[in-house]
C-alpha positions in Angstrom: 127.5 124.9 80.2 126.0 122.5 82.4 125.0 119.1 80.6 121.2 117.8 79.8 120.1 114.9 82.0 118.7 112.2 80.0 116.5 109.1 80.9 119.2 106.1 80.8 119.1 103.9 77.4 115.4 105.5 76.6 114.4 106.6 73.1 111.2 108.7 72.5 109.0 107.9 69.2 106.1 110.1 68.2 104.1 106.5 67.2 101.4 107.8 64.1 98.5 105.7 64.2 97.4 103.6 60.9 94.0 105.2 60.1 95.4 108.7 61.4 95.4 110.8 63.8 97.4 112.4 66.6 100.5 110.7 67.7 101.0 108.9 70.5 104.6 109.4 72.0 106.3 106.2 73.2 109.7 106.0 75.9 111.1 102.5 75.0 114.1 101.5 77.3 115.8 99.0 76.3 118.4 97.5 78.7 122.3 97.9 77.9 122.5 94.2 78.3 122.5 91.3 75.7 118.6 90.3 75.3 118.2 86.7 76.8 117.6 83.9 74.6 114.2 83.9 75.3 113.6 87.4 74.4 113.3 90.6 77.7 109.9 90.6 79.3 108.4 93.7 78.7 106.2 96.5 80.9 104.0 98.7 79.1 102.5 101.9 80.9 99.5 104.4 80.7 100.5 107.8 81.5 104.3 107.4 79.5 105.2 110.9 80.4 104.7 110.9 84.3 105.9 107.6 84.7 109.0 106.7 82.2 111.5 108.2 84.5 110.8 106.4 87.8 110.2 103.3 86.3 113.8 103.1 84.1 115.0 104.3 87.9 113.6 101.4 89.6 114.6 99.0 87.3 117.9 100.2 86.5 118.8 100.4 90.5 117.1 96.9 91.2 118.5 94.7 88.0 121.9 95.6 89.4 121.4 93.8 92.5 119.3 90.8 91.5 120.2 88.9 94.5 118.9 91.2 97.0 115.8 92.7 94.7 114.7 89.3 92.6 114.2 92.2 89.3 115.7 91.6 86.8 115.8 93.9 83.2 113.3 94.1 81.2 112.1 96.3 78.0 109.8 99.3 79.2 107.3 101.1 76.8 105.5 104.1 78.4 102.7 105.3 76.4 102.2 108.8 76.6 101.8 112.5 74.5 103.8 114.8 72.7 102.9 117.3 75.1 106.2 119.0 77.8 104.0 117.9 80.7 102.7 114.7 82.6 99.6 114.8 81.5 97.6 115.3 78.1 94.4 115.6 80.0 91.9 116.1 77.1 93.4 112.9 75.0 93.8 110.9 77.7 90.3 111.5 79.2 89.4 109.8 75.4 91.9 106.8 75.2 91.5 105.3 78.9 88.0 105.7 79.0 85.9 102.6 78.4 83.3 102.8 75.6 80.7 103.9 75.3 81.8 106.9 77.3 80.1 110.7 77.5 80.7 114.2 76.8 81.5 116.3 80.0 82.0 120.6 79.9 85.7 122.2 79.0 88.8 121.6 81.3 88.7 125.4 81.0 86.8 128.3 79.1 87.3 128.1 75.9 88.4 125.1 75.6 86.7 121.5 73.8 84.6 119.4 75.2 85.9 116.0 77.3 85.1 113.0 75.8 85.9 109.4 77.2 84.9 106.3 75.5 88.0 105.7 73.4 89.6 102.8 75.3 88.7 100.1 72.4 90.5 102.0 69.8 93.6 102.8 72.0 94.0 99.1 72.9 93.5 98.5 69.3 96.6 100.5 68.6 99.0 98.6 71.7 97.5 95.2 70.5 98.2 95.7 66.6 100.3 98.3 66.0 102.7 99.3 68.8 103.9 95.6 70.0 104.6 94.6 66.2 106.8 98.2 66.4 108.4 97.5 69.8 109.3 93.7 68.4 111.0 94.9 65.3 113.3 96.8 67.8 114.0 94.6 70.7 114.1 90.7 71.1 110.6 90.5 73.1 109.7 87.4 75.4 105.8 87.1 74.0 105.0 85.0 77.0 106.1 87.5 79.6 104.1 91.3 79.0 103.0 93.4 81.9 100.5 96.4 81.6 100.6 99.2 84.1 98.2 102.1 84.7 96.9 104.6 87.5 93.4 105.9 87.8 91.9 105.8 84.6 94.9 104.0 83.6 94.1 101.5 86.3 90.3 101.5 84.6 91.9 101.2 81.4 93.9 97.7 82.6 90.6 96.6 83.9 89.2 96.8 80.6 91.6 95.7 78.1 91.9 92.9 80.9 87.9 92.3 80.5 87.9 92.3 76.5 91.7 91.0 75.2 92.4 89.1 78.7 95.2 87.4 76.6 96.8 90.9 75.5 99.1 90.4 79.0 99.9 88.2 81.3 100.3 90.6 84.4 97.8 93.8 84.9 98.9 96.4 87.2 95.9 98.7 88.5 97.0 101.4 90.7 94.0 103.5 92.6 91.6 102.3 89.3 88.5 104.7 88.8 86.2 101.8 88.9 83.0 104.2 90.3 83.4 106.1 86.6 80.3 106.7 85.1 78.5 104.6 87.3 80.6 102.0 87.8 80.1 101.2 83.4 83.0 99.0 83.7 81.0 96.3 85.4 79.1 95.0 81.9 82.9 94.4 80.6 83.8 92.6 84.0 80.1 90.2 83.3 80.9 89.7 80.2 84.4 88.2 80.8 83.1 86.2 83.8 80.7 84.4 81.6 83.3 83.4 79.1 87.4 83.2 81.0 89.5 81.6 78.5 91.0 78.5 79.6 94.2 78.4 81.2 94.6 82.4 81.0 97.0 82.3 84.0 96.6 85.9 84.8 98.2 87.9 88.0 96.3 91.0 88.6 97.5 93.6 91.3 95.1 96.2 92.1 95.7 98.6 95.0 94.8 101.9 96.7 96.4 104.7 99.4 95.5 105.2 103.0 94.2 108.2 102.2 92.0 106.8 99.5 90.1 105.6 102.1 87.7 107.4 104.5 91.0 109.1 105.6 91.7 112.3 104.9 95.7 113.2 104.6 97.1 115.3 107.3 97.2 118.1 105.0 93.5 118.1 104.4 92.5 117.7 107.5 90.8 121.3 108.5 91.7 123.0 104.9 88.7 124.7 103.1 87.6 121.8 101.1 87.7 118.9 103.6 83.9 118.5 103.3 84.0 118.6 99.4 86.5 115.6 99.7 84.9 113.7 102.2 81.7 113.6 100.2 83.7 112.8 97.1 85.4 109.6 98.8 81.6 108.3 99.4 81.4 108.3 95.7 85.0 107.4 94.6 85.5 104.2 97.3 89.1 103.7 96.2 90.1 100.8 98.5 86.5 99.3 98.9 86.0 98.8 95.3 89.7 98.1 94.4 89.2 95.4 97.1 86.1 94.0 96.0 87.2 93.5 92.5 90.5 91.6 93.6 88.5 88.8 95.9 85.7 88.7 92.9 88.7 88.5 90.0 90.8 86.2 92.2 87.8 83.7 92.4 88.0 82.9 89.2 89.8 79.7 88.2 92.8 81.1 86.5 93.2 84.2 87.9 95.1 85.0 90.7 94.5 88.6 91.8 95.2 90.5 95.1 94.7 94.0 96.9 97.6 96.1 97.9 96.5 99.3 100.6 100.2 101.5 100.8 100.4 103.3 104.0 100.9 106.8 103.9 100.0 107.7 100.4 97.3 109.6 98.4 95.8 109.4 95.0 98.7 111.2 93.4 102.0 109.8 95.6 100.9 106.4 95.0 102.0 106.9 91.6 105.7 105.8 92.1 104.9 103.2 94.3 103.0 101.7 92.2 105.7 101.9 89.1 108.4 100.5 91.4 105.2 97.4 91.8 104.8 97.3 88.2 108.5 97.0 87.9 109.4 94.3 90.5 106.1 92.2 88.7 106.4 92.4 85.7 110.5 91.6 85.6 110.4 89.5 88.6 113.2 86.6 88.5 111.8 83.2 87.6 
């Protein structure tokens, strides 16, 4: 009988909020290594269910080789749903959302309304009760947390950025939806301009595809919808406004942020690019 594959050293833990509520399910990976004496840095994630695997991959194969990679391990917490899929769409529309969000029609007939707007109480929930959780099982370094997400996971970082810039030391935003609702995420961005903390010593990455651009893929070049997406891209501006926000955030004394554009890669196949970025960041050798 052929043998279950597993994700290396990664246990899953159906996290119950204080106040109540759904569960969030966490992957923690915890290195098969002897924690160093300053505690593992650690990488948190949106989207824990599409992105645990690769990312215990690319740390696991580049921590090997330290010499040639300059990764080292590191603790990996990938936030995601109880759900056998990537993607809890409806939930996730709520937690990565910035406030004050809106109500949108049914994935599908029958189905609830989307909501967004929930971002505040999900970062809540990382800030107070999930890194208290993840220190009573691993030797944490405080001083070296990375946060990771793509799309509105990348418009998530942005915000949690914006409102607890202290929460991490390294933000990760692959492809962020920064046009959502009309571009809302801009009174957080004011806000935190007007008032950086001193000597925050942030690194932000954000970064697009070549096809997030005016491109179109290959593949969608002459397929039914090509006009459908090259209207959308006028609205979306991946790389424009992915670029903007790194010169404008890297201006700031403090900050240092840049733009990454990946060759040959769309919305969705940036995806493990970007984790293998997040992973080389956030556990790169000192």
């Amino acid at each position: 009988m052929p043998t279950p594959a597993l994700i290396a050293d990664t246990t899953i833990h159906d996290v119950m909020p204080a106040d109540g509520g759904e569960p969030w399910r966490v992957f923690i990976y915890v290195p098969p290594e002897p924690a160093p004496e300053a505690g593992w840095p650690v990488l948190y994630m949106a989207d824990g269910n599409a992105v645990i695997g690769t990312a215990v991959d690319a740390v696991r194969a580049q921590a090997s080789y330290p010499s040639g990679s300059n990764v080292g391990w590191g603790v990996i917490i990938a936030i995601g749903y109880p759900v056998a899929g990537a993607y809890d769409p409806l939930r996730r529309s709520w937690d990565l959302g910035p406030p004050p969000g809106q109500t949108y029609p049914p994935f599908h007939d029958g189905g609830p309304d989307v909501r967004t707007g929930g971002a505040q109480k999900f970062l809540a929930f990382i800030e107070e009760e999930l890194k208290p959780f993840v220190a009573s099982l691993a030797k944490i370094d405080r001083n070296r947390q990375a946060f990771y997400g793509h799309s509105f996971g990348g418009l998530f970082a942005l915000y949690a950025l914006f409102t607890r810039p202290r929460a991490f030391g390294t933000w990760i935003a692959a492809s962020p939806a920064i046009y959502w609702e009309h571009r809302a995420i801009d009174r957080f961005l004011e806000a935190f301009e007007a008032d950086v903390p001193r000597n925050l010593g942030a690194e932000i990455i954000l970064s697009a595809g070549e096809y997030e651009t005016e491109k179109l893929a290959p593949f969608q070049i002459g397929a039914a919808d090509e006009q459908k997406r090259l209207e959308h891209k006028k609205v979306t501006r991946a790389d424009e406004f992915a670029r903007l926000m790194a010169a404008r955030l890297d201006a700031i004394p403090g900050l240092g942020a840049s733009f990454e554009l990946h060759a040959g890669e769309n919305h969705m196949s940036i995806l493990p690019v970007t984790v293998n970025r997040a992973v080389q960041a956030a556990f790169r050798m000192k």
